[in-house]
N, C-alpha and C positions, 0 to 999 in steps of 0.2 A: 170483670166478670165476677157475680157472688160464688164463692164455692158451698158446695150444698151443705145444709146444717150437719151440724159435728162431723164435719172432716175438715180438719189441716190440712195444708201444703203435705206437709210429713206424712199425714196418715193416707191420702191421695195417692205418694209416691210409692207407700206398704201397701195398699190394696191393688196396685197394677203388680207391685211385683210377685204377689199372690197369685194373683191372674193369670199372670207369665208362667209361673211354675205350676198351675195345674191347667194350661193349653199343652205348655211341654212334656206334661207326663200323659196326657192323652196322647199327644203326638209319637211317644215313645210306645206306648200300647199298639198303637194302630199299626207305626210303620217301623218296628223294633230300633227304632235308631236312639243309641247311647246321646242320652244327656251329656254336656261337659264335664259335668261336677260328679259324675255317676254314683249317685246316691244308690243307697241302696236296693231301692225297687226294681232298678236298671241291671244289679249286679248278676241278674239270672242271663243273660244277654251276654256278658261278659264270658261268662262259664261255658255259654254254647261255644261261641265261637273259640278260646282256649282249648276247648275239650276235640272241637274240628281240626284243628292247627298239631294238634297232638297223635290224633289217629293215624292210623296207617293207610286209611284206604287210598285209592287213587295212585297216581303215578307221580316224579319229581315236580311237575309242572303242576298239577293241583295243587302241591305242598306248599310249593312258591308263592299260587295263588292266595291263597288262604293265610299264608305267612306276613304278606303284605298289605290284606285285607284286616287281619288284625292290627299290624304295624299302624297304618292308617289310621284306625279306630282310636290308639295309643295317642298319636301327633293330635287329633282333634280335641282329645281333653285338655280341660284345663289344668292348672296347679293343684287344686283339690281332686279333679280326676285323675290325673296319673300318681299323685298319691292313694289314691284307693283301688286303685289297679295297681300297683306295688305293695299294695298289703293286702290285697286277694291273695294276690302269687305265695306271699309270705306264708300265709295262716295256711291256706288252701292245697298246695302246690308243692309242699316239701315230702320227703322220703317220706313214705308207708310204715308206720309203725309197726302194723300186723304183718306186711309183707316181709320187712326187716327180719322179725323175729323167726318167723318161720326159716329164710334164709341163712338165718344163724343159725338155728338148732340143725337145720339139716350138714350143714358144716361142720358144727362140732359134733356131732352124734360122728361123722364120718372121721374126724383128726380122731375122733377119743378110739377107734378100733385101729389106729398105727398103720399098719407096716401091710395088714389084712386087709385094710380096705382097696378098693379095686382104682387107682390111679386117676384112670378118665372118669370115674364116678367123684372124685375128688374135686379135678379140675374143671367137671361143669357146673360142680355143686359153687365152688369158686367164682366162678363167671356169673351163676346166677347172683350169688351175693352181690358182686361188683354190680352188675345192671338194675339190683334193688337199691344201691346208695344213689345210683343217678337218681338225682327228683326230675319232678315233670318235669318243673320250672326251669330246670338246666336244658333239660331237653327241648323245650319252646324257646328258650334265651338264642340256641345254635340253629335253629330254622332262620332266623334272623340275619345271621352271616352273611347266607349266600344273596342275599339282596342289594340292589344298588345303596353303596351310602348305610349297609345293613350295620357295618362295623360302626361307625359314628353314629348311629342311633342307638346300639348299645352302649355307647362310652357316654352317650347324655341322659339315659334310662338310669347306670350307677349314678351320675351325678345327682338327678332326684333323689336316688333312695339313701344318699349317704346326706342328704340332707333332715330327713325325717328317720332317719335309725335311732339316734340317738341311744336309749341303753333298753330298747324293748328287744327281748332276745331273739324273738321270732324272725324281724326285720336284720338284725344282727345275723344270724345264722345264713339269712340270705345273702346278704351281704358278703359272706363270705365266700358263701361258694362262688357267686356272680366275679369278686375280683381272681379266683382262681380261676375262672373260667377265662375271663379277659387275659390274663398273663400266660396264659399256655398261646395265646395269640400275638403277645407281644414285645416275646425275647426280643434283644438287642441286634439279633442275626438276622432275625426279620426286616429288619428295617434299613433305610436307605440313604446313606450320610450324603445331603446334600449342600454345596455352599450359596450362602445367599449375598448377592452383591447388591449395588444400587441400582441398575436396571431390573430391579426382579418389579413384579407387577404390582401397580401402586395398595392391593387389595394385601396382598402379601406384607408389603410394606408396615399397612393398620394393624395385620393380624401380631405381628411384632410388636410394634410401640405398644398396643393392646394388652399385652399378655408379659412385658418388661416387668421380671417381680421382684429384682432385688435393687436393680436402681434407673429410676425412672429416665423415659424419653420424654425431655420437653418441648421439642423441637423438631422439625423439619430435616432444622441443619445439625439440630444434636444426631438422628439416626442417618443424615448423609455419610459427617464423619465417620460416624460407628461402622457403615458398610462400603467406604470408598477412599477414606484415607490409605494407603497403600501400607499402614504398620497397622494393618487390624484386618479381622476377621471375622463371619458369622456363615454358623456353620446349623443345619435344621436334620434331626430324622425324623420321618418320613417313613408310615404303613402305606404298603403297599394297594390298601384297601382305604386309605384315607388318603390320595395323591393332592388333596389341596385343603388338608387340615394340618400343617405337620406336628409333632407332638413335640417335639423339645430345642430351644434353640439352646447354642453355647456359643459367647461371642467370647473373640480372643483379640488380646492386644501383644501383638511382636515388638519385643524390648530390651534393653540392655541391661541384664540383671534382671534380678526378682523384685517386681514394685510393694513398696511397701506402704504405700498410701494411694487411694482408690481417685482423689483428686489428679491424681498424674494421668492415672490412664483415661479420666472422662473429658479431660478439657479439651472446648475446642481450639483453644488456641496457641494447644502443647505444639510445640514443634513434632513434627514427624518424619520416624527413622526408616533411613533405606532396608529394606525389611531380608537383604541381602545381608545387613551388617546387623541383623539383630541375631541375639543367644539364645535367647529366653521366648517363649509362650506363654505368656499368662491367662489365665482363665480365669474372666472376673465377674461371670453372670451365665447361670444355667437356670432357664424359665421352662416349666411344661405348662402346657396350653389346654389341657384336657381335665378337667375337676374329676369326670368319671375314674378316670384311669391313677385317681392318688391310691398310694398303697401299691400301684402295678409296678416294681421293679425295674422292667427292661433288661434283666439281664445283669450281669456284676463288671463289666467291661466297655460300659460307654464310652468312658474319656479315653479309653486307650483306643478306641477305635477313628478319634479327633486326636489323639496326639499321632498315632501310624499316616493317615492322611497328612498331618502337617512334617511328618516326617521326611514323608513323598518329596511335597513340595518344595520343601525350604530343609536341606542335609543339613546346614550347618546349626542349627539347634540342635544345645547342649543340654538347654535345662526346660523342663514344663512344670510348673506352676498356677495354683489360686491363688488370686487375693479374693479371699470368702467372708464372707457375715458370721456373726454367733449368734442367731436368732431366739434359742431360748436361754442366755447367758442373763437376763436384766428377771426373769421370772425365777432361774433359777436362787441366781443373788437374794432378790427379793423376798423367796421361800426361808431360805437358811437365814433370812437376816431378823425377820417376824416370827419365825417360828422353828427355832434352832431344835434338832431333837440329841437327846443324851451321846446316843453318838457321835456328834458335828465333828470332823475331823479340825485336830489343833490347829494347822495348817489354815483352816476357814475360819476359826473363832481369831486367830491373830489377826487375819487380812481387816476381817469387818473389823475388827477394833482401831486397825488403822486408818482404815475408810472413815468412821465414824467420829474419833479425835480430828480429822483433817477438815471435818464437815463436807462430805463429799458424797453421803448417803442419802443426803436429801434433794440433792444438785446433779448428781452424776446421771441421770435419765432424762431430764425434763429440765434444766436450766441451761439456753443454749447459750448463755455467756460464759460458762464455767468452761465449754471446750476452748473461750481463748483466754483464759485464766492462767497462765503459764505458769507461776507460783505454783499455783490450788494441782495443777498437773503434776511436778514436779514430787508434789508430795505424796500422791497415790501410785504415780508410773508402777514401781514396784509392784507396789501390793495388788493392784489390778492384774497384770499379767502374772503374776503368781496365782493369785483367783482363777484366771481364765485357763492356768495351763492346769492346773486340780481340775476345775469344768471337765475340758474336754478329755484328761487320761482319765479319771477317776469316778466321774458319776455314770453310772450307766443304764440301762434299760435291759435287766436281763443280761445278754455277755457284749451287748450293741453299746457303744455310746449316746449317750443322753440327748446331745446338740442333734438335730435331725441332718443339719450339715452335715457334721462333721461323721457320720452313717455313713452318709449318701459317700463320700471322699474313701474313707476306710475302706469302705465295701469294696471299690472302684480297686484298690489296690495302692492308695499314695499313702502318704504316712505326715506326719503333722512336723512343720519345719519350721517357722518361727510365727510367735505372737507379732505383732504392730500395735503401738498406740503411740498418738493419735492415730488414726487412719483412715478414719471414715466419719466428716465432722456433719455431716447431713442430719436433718430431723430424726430422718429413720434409723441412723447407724446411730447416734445418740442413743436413742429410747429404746433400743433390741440391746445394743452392747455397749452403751457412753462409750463409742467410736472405736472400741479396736474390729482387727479384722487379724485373719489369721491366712499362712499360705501354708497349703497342703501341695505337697510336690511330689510329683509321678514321674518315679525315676525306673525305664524298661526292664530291665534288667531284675527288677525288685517288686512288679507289680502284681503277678503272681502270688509269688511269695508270701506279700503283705494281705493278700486278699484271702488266702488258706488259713493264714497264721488268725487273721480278723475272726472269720465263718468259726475255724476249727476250734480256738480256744478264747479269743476275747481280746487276744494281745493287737494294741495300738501300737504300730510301726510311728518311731519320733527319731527327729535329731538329739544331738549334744546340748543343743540350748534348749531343748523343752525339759532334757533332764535332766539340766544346772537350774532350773526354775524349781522343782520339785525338790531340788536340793537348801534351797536360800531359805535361810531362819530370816525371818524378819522383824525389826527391831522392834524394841522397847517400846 
């Protein structure tokens, strides 16, 4: 067939999608139905039904309705559309400026007369204030809730918007209140320590292997092992409101002593120990499943709530233990090594120096022959676990620890027990940390403790050999 003079293939395929896009904005006129991409023309449409969704009229059940009818609307967009209904909310949707202000002054006009001013005149001037920092948006985000499934459609709503926040502050702003908002629902109290075995349901099964992010399932019979070997464990919590998405798994291997290299506990063809005659808990893989809900805490007490349960279980466990990754240890390295600043602690200019005489700074990330290089190891051991144990006491974020691990542990209440190298010779344990791995140990007794001492002033709870590390000159 000729196609008709001066049209291409290509320009044929632009003139239908022309077409398309202005049958669907007639159709959008006619029969107010949102486009996917919701451009702009569409956005007054948007506004109504948000502005519905928000009003008071009606009873619980209109609220519902209308909650869901927008929700609805949300799920039909595309990527481009619910990024532009995420930045409606943004721009649109946040506290009153003029309302604000007003609320203030009527405040401080009433603080600034003391002792005179009349009490209940204080405290509802007060409430008022508080009901002007809620935004709309927060207030639309909790109609949400009470819907089927309303909770996981808010935990995938943050995950878009924390994909396009990037550094615009408006979206930022939202962003934050949204994860405040999420965490006041997602304390660790809330939720429901469940164990998962190998009869759990093959769907359960995927969602696992799926969302495995510190060391991969390859296999069938790799995740058998992991949930049916009789010296292992896997343990999932579980909202209340999400009973078939769980948000966190933590698999444990029951062992003899604290493992100090992560090949021991994955093999399938380690022997396996009567789980009677093990000591130790190790904790060697804690996955969340939820991208919305990064940044949401859970609470400061998760593993203790997995080590009491195995407590239950199994009395004769003495000791609980990670073998854990250094996930930003090879960027940190990397920073101090390219672009050392007048500060660098002596301690980091010696190591790299040693690193760098040994030829190990151009090998140690990315040449996987160097991890059987026994020599080439030999001569960094040292200086590496000296590097790593400044990493984790010494660089910080604020009064937090730098390593987003080694946080999450702190937080938790354990304290940092010994470094390992080799330990973890994998592609990924390579190029995050040229393979060490470190065990953080939660000892009862001390997890409290460690977790007030962390929050309240900054101090890293450690053994004797993390502070014989911090002690060692290293040579010439």
């Amino acid at each position: 067939m000729d196609l008709p003079t001066g049209f291409g293939l290509k320009g044929l395929k632009q003139l239908r999608r022309a077409w398309i896009e202005v049958e669907q904005e007639a159709l959008s006129r006619i029969t107010g139905k949102v486009r996917p991409a919701l451009p702009k023309d569409d956005l007054h449409l948007i506004r109504r039904q948000i502005d519905d969704c928000l009003s008071e009229t009606g009873g619980a059940a209109s609220a519902r309705a209308r909650a869901a009818r927008l929700g609805g609307v949300y799920l039909d967009l595309d990527a481009e559309g619910r990024n532009n209904f995420l930045k409606l909310l943004a721009v649109e949707y946040g506290v009153d400026d003029d309302a604000l202000r007003e609320s203030a002054r009527a405040w401080l006009a009433l603080d600034s007369e003391g002792q005179a001013a009349d009490l209940r005149s204080r405290l509802d001037a007060e409430a008022r204030l508080r009901r002007t920092l809620q935004s709309p948006r927060m207030r639309l985000l909790t109609k949400f809730n009470d819907l089927p499934e309303g909770v996981k459609f808010l935990a995938d709503m943050r995950a878009q918007l924390l994909e396009i926040r990037k550094e615009d502050p408006q979206l930022r702003a939202f962003d934050r209140e949204f994860k405040d908002l999420l965490a006041s629902w997602f304390d660790v109290g809330f939720l429901k320590l469940r164990r998962i075995a190998w009869d759990a349901p093959a769907a359960l099964l995927e969602t696992l292997a799926e969302h495995e992010a510190v060391h991969a399932i390859r296999s069938w019979q790799d995740i058998k092992h992991r949930l049916a070997a009789p010296d292992r464990r896997c343990f999932a919590f579980i909202h209340p409101q999400m009973p078939n998405d769980p948000l966190i798994f933590v698999w444990v291997a029951l062992t003899d002593g604290i493992s100090e290299r992560i090949d021991d506990v994955l093999r399938i063809d380690q022997g396996e120990l009567n789980p009677d005659k093990a000591d130790t808990a190790v904790f060697y893989s804690i996955s969340a499943t939820q991208p919305g809900l990064d940044g949401v805490g859970f609470g400061s007490f998760l593993i203790k709530r997995v080590v009491d349960r195995l407590c239950r279980d199994h009395k004769q466990l003495k000791h609980f233990a990670t073998l854990s990754p250094l996930p930003g240890f090879e960027r940190w390295l990397t920073e101090e090594h390219e672009h050392p600043s007048d500060q660098q602690h002596p301690r980091v200019q010696k190591g790299l120096e040693v690193l760098a005489d040994a030829g190990a700074l151009e090998r140690m990330f990315v040449d996987r022959s160097w991890l059987r290089d026994e020599a080439a190891l030999a001569k960094v051991a040292q200086s590496l676990t000296v590097l790593a144990a400044h990493y984790l006491m010494r660089e910080k974020y604020g009064e937090g620890a730098r390593d987003r691990v080694a946080n999450f542990h702190l937080s938790n209440g354990a304290s940092i027990e010994r470094i390992n190298f080799p330990a973890d010779v994998s592609r990924r344990g390579q190029k995050q940390s040229a393979g060490l791995m470190v065990n953080y140990r939660y000892r009862l007794k001390d997890i409290e403790t460690n977790h007030e001492s962390y929050y309240g002033k900054g101090e890293i709870a450690h053994s004797r050999a993390i502070a014989s590390l911090l002690r060692i000159r290293l040579p010439d």
